[in-house]
mmCIF file as gemmi writes it, N, C-alpha and C atoms, coordinates in Angstrom:
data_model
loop_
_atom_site.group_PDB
_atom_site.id
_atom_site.type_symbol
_atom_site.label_atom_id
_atom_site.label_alt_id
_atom_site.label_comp_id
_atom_site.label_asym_id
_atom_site.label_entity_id
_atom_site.label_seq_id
_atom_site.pdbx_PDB_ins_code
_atom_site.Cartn_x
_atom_site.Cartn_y
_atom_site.Cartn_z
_atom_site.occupancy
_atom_site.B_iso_or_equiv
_atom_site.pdbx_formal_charge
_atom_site.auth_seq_id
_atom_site.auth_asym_id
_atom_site.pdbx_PDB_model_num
ATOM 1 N N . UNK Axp A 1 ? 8.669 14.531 15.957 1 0 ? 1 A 1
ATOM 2 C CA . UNK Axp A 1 ? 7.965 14.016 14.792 1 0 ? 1 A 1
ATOM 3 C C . UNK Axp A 1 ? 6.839 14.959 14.393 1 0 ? 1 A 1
ATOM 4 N N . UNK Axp A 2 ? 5.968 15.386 15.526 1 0 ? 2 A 1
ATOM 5 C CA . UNK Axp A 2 ? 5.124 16.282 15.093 1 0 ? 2 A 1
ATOM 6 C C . UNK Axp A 2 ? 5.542 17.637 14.877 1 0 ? 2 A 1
ATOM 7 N N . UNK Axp A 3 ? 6.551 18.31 15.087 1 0 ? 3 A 1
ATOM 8 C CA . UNK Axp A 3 ? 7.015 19.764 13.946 1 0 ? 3 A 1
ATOM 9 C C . UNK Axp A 3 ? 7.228 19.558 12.754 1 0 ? 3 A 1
ATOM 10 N N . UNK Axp A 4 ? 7.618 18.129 12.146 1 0 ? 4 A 1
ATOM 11 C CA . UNK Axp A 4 ? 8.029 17.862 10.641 1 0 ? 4 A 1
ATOM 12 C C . UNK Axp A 4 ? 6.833 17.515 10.341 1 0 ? 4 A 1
ATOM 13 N N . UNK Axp A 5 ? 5.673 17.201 10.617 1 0 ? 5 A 1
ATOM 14 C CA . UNK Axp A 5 ? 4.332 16.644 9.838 1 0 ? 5 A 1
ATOM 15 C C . UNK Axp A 5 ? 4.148 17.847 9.342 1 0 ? 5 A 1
ATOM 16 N N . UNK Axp A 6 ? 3.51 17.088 8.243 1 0 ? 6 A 1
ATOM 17 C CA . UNK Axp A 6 ? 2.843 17.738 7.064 1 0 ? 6 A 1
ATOM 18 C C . UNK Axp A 6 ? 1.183 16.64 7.001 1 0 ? 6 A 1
ATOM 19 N N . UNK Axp A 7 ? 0.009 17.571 7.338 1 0 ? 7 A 1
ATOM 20 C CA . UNK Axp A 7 ? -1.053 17.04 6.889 1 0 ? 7 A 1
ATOM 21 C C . UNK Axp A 7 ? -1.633 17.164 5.76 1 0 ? 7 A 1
ATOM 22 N N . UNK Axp A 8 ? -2.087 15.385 5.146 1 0 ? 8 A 1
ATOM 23 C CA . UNK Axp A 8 ? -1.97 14.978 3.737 1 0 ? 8 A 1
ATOM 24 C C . UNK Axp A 8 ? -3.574 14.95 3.644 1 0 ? 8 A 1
ATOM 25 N N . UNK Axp A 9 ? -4.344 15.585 2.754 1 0 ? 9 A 1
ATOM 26 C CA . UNK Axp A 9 ? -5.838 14.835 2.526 1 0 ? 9 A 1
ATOM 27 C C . UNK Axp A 9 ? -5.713 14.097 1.178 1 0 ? 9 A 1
ATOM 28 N N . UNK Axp A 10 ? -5.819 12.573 1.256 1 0 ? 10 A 1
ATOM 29 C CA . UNK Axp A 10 ? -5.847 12.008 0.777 1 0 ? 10 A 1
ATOM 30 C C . UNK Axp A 10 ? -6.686 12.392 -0.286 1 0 ? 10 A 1
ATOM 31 N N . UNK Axp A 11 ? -8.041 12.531 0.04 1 0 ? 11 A 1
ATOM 32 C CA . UNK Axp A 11 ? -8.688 13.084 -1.088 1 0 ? 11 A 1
ATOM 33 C C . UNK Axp A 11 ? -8.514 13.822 -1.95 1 0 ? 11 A 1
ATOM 34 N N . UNK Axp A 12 ? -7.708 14.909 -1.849 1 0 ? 12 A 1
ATOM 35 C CA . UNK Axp A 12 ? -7.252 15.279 -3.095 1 0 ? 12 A 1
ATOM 36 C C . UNK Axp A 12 ? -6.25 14.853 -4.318 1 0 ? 12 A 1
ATOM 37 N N . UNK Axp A 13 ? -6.279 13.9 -3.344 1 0 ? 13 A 1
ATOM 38 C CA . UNK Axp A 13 ? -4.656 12.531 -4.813 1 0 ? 13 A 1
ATOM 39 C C . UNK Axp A 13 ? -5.414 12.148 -5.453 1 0 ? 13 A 1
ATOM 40 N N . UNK Axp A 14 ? -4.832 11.539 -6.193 1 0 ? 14 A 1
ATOM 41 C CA . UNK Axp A 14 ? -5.356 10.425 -7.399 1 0 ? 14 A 1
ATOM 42 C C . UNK Axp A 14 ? -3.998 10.134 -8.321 1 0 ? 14 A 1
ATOM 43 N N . UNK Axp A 15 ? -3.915 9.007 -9.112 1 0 ? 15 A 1
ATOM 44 C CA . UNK Axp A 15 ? -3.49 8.53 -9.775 1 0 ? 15 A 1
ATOM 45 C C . UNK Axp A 15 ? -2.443 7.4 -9.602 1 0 ? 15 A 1
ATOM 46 N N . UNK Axp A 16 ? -1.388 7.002 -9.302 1 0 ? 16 A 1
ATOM 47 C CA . UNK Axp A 16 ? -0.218 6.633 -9.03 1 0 ? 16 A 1
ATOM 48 C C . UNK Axp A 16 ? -0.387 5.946 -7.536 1 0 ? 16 A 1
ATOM 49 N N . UNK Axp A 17 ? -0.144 4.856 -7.075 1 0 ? 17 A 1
ATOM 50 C CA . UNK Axp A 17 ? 0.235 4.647 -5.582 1 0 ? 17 A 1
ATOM 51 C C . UNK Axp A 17 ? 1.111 5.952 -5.399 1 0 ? 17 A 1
ATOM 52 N N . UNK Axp A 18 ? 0.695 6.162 -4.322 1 0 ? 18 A 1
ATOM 53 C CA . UNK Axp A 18 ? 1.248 6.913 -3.174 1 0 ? 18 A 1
ATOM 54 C C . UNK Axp A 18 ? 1.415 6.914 -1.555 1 0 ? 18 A 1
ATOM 55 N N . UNK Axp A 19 ? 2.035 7.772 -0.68 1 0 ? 19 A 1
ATOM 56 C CA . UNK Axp A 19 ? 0.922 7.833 0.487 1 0 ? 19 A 1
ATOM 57 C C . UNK Axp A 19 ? -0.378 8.44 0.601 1 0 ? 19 A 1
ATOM 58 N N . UNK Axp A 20 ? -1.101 7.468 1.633 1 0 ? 20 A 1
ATOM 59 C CA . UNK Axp A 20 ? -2.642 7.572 1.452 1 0 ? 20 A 1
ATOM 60 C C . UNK Axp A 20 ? -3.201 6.989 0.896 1 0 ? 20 A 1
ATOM 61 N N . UNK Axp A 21 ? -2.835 6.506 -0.215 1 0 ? 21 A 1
ATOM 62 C CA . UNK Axp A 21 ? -3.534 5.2 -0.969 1 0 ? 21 A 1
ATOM 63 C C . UNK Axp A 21 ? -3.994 4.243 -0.192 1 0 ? 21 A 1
ATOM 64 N N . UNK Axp A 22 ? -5.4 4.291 -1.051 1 0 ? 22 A 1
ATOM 65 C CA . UNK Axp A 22 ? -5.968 2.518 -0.357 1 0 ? 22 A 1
ATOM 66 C C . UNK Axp A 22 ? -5.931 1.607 -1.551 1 0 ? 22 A 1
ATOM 67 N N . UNK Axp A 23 ? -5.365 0.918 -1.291 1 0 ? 23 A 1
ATOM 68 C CA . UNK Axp A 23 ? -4.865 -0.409 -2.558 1 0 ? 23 A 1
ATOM 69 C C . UNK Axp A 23 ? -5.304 -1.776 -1.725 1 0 ? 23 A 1
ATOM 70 N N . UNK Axp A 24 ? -5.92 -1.961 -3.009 1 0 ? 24 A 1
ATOM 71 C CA . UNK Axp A 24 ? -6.482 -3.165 -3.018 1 0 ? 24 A 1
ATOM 72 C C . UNK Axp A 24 ? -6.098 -4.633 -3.961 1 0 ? 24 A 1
ATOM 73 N N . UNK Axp A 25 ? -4.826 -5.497 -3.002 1 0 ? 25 A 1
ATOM 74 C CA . UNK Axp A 25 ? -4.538 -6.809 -3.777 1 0 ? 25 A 1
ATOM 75 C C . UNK Axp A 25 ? -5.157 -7.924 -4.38 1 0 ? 25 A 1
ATOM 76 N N . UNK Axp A 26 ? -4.438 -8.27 -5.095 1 0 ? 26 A 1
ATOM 77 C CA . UNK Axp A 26 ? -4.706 -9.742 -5.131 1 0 ? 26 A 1
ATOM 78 C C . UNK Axp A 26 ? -3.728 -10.399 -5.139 1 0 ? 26 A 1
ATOM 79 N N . UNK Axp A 27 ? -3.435 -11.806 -4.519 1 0 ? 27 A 1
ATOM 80 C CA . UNK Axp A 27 ? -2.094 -12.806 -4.321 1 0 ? 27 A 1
ATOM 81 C C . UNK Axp A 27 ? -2.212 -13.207 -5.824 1 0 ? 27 A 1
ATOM 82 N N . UNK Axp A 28 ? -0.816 -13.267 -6.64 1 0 ? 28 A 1
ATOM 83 C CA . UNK Axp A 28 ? -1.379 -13.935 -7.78 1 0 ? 28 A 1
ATOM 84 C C . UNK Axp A 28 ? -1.192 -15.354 -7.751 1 0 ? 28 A 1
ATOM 85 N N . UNK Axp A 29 ? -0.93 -16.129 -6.39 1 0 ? 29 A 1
ATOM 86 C CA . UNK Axp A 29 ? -0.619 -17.386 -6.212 1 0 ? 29 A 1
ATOM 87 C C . UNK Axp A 29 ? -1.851 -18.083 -5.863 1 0 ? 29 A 1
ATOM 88 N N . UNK Axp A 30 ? -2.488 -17.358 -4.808 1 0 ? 30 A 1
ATOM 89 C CA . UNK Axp A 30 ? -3.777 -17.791 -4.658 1 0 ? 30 A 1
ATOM 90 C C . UNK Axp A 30 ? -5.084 -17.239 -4.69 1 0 ? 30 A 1
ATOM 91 N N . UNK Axp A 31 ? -5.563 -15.659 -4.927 1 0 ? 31 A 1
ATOM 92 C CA . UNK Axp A 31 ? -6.012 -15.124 -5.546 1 0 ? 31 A 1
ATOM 93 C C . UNK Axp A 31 ? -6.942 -13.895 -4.399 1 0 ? 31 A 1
ATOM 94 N N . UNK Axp A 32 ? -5.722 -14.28 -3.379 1 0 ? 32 A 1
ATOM 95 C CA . UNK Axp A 32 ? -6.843 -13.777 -1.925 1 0 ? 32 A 1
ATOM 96 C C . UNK Axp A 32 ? -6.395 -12.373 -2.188 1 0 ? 32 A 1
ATOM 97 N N . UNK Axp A 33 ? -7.69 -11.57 -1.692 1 0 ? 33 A 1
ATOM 98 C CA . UNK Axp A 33 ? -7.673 -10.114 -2.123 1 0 ? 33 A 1
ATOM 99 C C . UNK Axp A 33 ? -7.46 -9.528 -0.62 1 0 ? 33 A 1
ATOM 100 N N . UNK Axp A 34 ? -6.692 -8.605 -0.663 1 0 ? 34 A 1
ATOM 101 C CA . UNK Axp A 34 ? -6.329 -7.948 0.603 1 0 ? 34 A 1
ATOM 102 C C . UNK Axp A 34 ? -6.756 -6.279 0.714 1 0 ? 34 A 1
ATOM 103 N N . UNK Axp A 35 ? -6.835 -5.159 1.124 1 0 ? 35 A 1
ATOM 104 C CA . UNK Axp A 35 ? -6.846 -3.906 0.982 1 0 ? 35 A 1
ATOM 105 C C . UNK Axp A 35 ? -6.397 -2.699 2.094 1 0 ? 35 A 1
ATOM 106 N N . UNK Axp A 36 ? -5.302 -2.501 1.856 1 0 ? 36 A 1
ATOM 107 C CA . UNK Axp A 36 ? -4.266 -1.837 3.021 1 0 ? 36 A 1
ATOM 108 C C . UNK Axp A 36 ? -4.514 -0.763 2.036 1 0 ? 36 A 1
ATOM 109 N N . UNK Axp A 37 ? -4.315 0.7 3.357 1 0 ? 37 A 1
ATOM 110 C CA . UNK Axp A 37 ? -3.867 1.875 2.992 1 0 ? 37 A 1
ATOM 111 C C . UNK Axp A 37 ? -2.463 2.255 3.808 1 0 ? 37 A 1
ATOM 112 N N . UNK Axp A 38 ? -1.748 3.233 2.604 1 0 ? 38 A 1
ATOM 113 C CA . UNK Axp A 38 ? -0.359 3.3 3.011 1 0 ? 38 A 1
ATOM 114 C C . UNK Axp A 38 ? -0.207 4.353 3.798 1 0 ? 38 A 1
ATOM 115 N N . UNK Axp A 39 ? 0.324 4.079 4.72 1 0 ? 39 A 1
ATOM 116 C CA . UNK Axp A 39 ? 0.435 5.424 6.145 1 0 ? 39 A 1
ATOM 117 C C . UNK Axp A 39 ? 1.452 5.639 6.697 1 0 ? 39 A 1
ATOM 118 N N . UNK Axp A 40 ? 1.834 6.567 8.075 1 0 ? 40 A 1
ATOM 119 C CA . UNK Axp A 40 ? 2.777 6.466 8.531 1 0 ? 40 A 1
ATOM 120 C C . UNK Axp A 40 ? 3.868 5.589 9.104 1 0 ? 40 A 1
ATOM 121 N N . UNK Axp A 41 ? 4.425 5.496 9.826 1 0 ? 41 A 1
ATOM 122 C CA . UNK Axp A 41 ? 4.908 4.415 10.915 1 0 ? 41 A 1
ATOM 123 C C . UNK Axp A 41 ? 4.124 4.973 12.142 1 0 ? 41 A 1
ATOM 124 N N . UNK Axp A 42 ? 4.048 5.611 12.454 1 0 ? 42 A 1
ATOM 125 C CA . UNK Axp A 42 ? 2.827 5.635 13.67 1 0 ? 42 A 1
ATOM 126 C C . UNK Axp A 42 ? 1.841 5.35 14.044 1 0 ? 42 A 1
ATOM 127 N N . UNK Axp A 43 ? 1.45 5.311 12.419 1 0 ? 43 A 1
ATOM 128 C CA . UNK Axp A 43 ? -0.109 4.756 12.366 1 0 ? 43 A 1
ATOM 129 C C . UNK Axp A 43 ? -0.368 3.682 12.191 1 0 ? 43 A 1
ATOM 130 N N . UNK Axp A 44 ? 0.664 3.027 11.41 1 0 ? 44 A 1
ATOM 131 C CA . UNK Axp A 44 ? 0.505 1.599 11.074 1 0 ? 44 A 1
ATOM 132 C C . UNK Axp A 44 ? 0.278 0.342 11.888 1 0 ? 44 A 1
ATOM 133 N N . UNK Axp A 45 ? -0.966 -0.238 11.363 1 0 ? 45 A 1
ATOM 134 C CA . UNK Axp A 45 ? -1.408 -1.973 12.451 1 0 ? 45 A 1
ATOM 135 C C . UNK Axp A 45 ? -1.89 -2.57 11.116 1 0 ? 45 A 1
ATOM 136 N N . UNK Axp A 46 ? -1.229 -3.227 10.938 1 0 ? 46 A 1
ATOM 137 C CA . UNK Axp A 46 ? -1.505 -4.022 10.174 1 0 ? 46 A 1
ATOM 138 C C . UNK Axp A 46 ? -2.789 -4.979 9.377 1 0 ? 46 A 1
ATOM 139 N N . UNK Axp A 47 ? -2.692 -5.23 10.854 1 0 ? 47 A 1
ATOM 140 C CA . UNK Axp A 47 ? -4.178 -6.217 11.249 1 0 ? 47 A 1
ATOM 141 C C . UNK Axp A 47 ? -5.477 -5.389 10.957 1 0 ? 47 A 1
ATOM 142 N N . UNK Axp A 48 ? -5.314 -4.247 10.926 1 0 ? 48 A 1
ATOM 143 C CA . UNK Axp A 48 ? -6.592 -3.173 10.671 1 0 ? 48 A 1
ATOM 144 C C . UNK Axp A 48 ? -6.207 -2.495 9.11 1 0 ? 48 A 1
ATOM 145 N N . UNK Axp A 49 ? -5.178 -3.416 8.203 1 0 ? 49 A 1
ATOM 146 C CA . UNK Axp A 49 ? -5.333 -2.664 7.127 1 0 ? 49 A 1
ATOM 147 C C . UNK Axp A 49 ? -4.276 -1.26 6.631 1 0 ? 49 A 1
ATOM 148 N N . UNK Axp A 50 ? -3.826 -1.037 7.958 1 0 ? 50 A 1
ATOM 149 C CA . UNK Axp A 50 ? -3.122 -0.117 7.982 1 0 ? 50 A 1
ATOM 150 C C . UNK Axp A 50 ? -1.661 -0.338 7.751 1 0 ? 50 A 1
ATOM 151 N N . UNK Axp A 51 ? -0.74 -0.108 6.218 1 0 ? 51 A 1
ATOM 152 C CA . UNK Axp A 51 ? 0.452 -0.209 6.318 1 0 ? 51 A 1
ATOM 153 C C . UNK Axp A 51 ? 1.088 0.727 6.295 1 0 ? 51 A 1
ATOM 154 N N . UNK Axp A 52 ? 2.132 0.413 7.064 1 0 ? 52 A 1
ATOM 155 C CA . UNK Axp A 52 ? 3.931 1.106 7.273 1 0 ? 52 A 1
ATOM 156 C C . UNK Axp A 52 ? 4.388 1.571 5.623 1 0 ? 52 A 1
ATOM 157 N N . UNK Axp A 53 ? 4.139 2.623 5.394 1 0 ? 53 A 1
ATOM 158 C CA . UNK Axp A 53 ? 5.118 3.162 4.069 1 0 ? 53 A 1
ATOM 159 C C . UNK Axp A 53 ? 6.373 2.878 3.926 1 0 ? 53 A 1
ATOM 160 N N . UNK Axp A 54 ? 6.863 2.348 4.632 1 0 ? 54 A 1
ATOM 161 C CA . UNK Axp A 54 ? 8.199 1.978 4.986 1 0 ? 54 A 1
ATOM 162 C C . UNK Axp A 54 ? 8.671 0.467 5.088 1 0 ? 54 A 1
ATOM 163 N N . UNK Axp A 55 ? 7.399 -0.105 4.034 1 0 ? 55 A 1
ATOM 164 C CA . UNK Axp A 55 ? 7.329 -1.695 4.67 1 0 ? 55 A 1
ATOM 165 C C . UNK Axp A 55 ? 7.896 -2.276 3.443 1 0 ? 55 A 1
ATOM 166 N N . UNK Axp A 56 ? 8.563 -3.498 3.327 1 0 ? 56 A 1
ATOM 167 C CA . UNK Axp A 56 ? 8.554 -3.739 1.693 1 0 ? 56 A 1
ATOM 168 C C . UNK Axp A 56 ? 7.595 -3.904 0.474 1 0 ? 56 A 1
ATOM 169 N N . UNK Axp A 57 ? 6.158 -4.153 1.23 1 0 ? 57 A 1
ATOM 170 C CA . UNK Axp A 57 ? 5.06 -3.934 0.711 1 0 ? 57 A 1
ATOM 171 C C . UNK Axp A 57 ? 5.035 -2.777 -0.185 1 0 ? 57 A 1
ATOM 172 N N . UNK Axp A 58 ? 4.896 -1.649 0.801 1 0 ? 58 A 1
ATOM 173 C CA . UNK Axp A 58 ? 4.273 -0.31 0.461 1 0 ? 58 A 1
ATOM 174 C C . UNK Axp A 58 ? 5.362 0.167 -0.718 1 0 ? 58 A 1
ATOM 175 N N . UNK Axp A 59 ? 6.32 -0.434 -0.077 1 0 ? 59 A 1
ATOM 176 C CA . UNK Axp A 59 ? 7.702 -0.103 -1.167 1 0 ? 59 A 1
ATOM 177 C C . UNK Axp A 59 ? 7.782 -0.121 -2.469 1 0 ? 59 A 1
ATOM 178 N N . UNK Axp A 60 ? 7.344 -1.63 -2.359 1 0 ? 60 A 1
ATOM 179 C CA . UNK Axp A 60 ? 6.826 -1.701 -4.145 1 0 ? 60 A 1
ATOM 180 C C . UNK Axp A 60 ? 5.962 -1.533 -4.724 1 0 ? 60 A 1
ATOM 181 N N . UNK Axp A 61 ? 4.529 -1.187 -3.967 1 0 ? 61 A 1
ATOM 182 C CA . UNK Axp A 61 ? 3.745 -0.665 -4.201 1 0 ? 61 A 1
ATOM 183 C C . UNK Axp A 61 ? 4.146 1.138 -4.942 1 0 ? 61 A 1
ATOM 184 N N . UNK Axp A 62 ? 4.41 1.82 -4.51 1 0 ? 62 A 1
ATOM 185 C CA . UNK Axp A 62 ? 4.374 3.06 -4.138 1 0 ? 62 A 1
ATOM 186 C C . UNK Axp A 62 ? 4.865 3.644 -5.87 1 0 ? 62 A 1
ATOM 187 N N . UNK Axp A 63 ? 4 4.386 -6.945 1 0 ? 63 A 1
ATOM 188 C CA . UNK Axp A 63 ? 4.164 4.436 -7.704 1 0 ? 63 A 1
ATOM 189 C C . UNK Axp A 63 ? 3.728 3.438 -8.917 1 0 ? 63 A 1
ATOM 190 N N . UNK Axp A 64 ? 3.208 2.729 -8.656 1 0 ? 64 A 1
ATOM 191 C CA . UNK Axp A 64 ? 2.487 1.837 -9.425 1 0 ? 64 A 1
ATOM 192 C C . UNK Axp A 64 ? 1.085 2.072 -9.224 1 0 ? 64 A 1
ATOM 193 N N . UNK Axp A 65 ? 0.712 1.333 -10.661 1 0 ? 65 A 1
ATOM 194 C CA . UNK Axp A 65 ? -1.093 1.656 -11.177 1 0 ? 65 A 1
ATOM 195 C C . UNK Axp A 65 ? -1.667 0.474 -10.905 1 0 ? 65 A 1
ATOM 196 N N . UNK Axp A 66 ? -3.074 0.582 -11.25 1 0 ? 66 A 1
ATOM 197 C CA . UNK Axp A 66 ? -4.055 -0.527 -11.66 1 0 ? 66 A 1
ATOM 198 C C . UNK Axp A 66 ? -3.684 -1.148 -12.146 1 0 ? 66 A 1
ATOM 199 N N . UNK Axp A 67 ? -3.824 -2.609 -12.22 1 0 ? 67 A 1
ATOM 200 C CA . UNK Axp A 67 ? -3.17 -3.576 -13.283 1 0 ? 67 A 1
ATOM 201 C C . UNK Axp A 67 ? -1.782 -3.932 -12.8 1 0 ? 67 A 1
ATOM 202 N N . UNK Axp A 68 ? -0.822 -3.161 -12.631 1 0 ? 68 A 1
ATOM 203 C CA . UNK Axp A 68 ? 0.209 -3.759 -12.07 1 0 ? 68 A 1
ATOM 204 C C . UNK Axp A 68 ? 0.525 -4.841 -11.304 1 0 ? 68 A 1
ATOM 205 N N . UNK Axp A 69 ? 1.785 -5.438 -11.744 1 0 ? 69 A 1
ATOM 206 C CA . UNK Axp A 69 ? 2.213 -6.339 -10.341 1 0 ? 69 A 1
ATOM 207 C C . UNK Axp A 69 ? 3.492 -6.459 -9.955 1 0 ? 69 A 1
ATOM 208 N N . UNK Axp A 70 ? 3.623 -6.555 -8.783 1 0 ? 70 A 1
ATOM 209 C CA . UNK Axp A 70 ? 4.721 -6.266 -8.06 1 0 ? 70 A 1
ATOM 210 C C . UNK Axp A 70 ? 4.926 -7.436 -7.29 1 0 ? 70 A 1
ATOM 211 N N . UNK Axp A 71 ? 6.317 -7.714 -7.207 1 0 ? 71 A 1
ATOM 212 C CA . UNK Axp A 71 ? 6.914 -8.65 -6.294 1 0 ? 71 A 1
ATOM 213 C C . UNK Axp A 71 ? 7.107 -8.132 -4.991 1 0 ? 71 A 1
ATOM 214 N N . UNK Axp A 72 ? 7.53 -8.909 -3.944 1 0 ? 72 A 1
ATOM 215 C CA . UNK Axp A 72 ? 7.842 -8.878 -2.262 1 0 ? 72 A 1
ATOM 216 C C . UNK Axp A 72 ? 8.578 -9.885 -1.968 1 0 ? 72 A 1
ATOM 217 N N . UNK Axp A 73 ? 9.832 -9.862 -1.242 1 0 ? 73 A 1
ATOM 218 C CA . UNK Axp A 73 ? 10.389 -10.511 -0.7 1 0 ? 73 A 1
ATOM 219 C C . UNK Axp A 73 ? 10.041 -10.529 -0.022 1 0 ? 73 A 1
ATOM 220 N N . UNK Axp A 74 ? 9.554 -11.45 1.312 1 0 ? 74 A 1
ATOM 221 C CA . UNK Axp A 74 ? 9.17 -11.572 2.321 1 0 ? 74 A 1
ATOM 222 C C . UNK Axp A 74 ? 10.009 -12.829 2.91 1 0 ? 74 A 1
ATOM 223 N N . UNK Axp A 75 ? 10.069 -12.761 4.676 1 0 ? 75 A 1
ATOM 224 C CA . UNK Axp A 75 ? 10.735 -14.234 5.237 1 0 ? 75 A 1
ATOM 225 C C . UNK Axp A 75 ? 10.088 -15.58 4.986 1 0 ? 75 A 1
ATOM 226 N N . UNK Axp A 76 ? 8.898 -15.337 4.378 1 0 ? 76 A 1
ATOM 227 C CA . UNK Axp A 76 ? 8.72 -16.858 3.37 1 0 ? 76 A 1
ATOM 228 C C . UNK Axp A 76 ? 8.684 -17.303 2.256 1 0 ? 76 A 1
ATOM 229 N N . UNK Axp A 77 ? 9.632 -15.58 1.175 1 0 ? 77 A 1
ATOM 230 C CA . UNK Axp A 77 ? 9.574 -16.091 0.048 1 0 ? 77 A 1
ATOM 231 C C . UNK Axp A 77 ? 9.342 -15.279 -0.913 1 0 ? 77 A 1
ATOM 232 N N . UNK Axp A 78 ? 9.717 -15.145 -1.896 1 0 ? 78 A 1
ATOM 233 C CA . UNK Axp A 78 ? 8.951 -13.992 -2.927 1 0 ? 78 A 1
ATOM 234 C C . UNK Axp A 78 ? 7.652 -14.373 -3.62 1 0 ? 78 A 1
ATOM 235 N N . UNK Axp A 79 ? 6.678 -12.658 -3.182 1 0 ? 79 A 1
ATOM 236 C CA . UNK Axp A 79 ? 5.291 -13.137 -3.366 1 0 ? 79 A 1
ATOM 237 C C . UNK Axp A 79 ? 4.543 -12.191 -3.735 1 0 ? 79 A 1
ATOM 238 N N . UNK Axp A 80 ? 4.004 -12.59 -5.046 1 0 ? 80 A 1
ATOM 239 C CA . UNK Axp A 80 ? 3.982 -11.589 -6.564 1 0 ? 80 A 1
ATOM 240 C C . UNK Axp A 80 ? 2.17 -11.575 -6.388 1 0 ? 80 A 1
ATOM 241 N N . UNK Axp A 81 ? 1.924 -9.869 -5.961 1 0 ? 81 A 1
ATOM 242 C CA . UNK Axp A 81 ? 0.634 -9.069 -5.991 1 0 ? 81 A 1
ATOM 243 C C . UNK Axp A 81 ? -0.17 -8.347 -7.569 1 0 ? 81 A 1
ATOM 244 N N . UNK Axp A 82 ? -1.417 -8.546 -7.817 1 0 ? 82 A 1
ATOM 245 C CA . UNK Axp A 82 ? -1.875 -7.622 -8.403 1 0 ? 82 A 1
ATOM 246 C C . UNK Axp A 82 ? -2.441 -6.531 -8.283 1 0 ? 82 A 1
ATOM 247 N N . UNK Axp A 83 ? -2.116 -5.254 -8.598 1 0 ? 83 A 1
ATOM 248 C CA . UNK Axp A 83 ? -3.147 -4.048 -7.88 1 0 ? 83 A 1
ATOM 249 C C . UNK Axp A 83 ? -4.511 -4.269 -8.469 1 0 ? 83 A 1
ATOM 250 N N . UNK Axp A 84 ? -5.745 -4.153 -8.102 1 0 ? 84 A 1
ATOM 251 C CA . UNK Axp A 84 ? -6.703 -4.316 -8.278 1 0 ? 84 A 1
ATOM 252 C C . UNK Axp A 84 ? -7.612 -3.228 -8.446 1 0 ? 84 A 1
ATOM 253 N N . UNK Axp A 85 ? -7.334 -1.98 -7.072 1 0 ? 85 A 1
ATOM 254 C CA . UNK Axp A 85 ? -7.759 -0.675 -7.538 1 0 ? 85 A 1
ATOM 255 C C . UNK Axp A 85 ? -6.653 0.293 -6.784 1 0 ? 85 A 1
ATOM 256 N N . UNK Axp A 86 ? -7.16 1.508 -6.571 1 0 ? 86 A 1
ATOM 257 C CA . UNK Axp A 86 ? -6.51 2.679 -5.949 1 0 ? 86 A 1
ATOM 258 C C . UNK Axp A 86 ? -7.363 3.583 -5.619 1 0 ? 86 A 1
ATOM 259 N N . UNK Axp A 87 ? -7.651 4.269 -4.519 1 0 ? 87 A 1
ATOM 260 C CA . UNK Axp A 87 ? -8.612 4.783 -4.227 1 0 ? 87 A 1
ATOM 261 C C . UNK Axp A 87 ? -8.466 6.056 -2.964 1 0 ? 87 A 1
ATOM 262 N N . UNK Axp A 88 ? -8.311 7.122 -2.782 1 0 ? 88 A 1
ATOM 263 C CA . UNK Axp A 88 ? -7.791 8.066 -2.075 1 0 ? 88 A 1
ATOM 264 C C . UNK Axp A 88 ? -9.17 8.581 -1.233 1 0 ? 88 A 1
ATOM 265 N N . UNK Axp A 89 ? -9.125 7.563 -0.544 1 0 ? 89 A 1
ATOM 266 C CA . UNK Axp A 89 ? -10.591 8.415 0.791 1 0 ? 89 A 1
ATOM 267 C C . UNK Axp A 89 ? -10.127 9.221 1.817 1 0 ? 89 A 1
């Protein structure tokens, strides 16, 4: 895994979800705001914010703006997010 890395500075992105993005939700069901950045599978814990690029989350995230919203299937259901910001630290 580590001969194929490629190190990313986030800081120099902007625009578009991507990897590295820190995105910041909102449920549009109940209005709870969440803020995951999108990362490897190695890196990813959830519980600290940290998502799997590879998750269905990040999935539909990935390429979408401010304002957007995106659906998730999830095992309890489909469950429709607003992006709120985007932010590359």
């Amino acid at each position: 895994i580590l001969s194929k890395a490629d190190v990313i500075d986030p800081t120099r992105l902007s625009g578009a979800v991507k990897f590295g993005a820190t995105v910041t939700l909102a449920d549009e069901d109940n209005g709870d705001e969440k803020t995951y950045q999108i990362v490897g599978e190695t890196e990813a814990d959830i519980e600290n914010g940290l998502l799997n690029m590879r998750s269905p989350l990040a999935r539909a995230l990935i390429g979408k703006d401010a304002g957007d919203s995106v659906e998730v299937k999830t095992p309890g259901g489909t469950r429709s997010y607003e992006i709120l910001s985007i932010r590359y630290i």
